[in-house]
N, C-alpha and C positions, 0 to 999 in steps of 0.2 A: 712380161711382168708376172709375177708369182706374188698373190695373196692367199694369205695363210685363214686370216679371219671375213669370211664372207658376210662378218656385220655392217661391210664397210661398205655392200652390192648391193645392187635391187633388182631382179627379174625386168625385164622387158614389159612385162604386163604392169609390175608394179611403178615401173618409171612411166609408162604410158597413163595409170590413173595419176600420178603425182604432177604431172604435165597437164592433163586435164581438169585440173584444178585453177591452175590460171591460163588455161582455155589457148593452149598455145596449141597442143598436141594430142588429137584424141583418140589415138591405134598404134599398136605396136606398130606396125607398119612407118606410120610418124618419126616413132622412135629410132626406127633404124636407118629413116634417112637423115636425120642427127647423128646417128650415131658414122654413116658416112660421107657426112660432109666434115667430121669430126670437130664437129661442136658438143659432141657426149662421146667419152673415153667407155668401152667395152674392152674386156677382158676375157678370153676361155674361161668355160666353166668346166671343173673334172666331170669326168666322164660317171662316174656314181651318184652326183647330182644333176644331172640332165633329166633325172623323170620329172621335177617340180616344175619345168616351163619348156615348152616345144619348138624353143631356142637355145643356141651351145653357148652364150653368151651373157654377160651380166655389165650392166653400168655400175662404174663407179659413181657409190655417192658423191663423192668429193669435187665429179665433174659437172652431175646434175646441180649443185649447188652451187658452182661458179658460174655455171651457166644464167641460172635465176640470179643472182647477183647480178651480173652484167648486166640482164633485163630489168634492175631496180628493184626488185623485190627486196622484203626486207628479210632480215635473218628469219624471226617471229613468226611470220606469214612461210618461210619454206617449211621451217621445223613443224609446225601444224598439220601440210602438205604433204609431208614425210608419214609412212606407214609406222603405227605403233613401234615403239622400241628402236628404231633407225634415228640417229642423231648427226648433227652436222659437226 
């Protein structure tokens, strides 16, 4: 899968604070066993943004937020949980 607009990703750190918000997941580490039990969809990141997190990978929002979905939360409460400017 090939995305073009990275508005649509959240770093590994930044899914791991958004998780810790409703106290599911509190370490990248977390994250990436979500992301391998594939309950969180990750994506390659290019190779010219790999300095901003010390992982080659990024979650899709779209996956974090069905995810929280599934577990009852409501739209309100993820969009809060979501880092400035990141929308569902």
């Amino acid at each position: 899968m090939i995305i073009k607009n990275f508005s649509h990703t959240l770093t590994l750190e930044q899914a791991a604070r958004v998780l810790e918000k409703f106290r599911i997941v509190f370490t990248v580490e977390g994250v990436k066993a979500k992301i391998q039990l594939q309950q969180l969809t990750a994506i390659s990141k290019p190779y010219e943004d790999r300095r901003y997190s010390g992982y080659p990978y990024l979650v899709l929002i779209s996956s974090l937020v069905d995810y929280l979905r599934d577990k009852g939360y409501t739209d309100d409460e993820i969009q809060d949980a979501l880092p400035y400017g990141a929308e569902i």
